[in-house]
N, C-alpha and C positions, 0 to 999 in steps of 0.2 A: 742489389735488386730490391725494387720496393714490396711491397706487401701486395700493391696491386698487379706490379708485374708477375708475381707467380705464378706457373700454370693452373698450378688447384685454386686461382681466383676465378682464372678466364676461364676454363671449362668447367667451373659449375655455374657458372654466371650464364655461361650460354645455355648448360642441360636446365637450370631452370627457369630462364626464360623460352625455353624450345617446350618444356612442357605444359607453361601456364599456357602459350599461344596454341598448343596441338589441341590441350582441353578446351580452351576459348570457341576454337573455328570450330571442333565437333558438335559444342552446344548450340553454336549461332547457326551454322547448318543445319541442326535435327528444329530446336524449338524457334528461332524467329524466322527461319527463310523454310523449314520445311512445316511450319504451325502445328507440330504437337504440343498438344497440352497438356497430357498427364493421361495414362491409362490404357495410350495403346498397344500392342503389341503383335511383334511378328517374330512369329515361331522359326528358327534357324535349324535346331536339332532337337530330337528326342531330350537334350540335358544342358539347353541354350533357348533362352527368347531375347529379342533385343525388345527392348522395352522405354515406357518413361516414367518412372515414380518421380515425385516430389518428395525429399527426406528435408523437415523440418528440423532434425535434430543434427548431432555430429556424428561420432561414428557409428554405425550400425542403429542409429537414431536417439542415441543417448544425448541429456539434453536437449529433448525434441519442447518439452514444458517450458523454458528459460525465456523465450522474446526472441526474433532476430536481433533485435539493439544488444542484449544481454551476450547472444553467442556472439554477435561480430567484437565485442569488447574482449569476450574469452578468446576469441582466436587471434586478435589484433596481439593481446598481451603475448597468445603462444609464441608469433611470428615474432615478436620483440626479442624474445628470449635466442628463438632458432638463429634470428640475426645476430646475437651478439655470440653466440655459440661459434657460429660459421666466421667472423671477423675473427676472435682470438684463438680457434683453434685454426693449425698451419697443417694439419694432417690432409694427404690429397681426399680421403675417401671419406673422413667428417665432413668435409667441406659438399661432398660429390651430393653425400646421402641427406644435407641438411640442404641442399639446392632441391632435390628431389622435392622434398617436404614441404619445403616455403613455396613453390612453383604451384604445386600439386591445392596447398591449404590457400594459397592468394587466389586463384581461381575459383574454388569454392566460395569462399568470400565474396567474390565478385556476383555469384550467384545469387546468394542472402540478399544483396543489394539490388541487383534488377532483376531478378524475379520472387525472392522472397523465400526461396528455397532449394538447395540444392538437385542441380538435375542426372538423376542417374537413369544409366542404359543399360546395363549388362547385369544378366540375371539367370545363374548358374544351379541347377537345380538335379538332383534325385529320387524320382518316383515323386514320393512327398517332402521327402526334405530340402528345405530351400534354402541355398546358401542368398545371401544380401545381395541386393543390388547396387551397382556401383559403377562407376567411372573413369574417365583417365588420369582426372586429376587423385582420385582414390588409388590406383594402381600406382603413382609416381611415390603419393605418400607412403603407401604399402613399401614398396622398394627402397625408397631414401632411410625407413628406419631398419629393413633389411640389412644395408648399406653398411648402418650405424652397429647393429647389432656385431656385425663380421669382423667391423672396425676395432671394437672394444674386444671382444674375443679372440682375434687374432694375435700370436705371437707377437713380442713387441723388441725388437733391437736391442742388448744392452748398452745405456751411455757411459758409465761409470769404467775406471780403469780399472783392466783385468790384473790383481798378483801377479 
């Protein structure tokens, strides 16, 4: 079997391309075909707005200072790295949770480039305290390193011969 034929090829390949495209249609639904721009909001629950901030930065708007040319070269190199991670490691769940990540980071990317700044919706909140606001491609990233974290902590098989 080839490297390409393996399943933990094919199904991360589709979970992340299923969630660059899930993030893509919801941005292209709320900002070019529904025209928000930034600021409005509709109140869902007492501790939920769906909303539309611009985050110039990356997460939780770190390196918001940097340039978009500057972040998309940081992000460009991340995804290089995630891609060469995902190619040599053969683990189904490395592969699942580095699909997550790249799917989740290329869509934002995609953001930086035609609007200049990433568009987030969902904005989770207590009294006054305000958790971040964020997205699907933010949620996939969230999960993919989830993914990794489980991966690496998880018990691992011994290979070696038992005495």
């Amino acid at each position: 079997m080839t490297a390409l034929q393996k399943p933990s090829v094919a199904w991360s390949l589709v979970l992340g391309a299923a969630v660059f495209l899930l993030d893509r249609a919801h941005k292209y639904l709320q900002v070019d075909l529904g025209g928000w721009t930034g600021g409005e909001v509709i109140s869902i629950a007492p501790f939920f707005d769906y909303v539309l901030v611009w985050n110039t930065g990356i997460s939780y708007g770190l390196l918001g200072g940097l340039g978009a040319e500057m972040l998309l070269v940081v992000m460009g190199l991340a995804m290089l790295a995630l891609a060469w991670w995902w190619w040599r490691d053969q683990a189904f769940l490395t592969r699942i949770g580095i699909a997550l990540a790249i799917g989740g980071a290329l869509s934002n990317a995609i953001d930086r480039v035609v609007y200049g700044a990433v568009a987030d919706f969902f904005h989770f909140y207590v009294g006054n305290f305000s958790w971040y606001v964020f997205n699907i491609a933010d949620i996939a990233i969230s999960a993919g390193v989830l993914v990794l974290i489980i991966d690496v902590l998880r018990p691992k098989a011994r290979t070696e011969a038992q005495p």
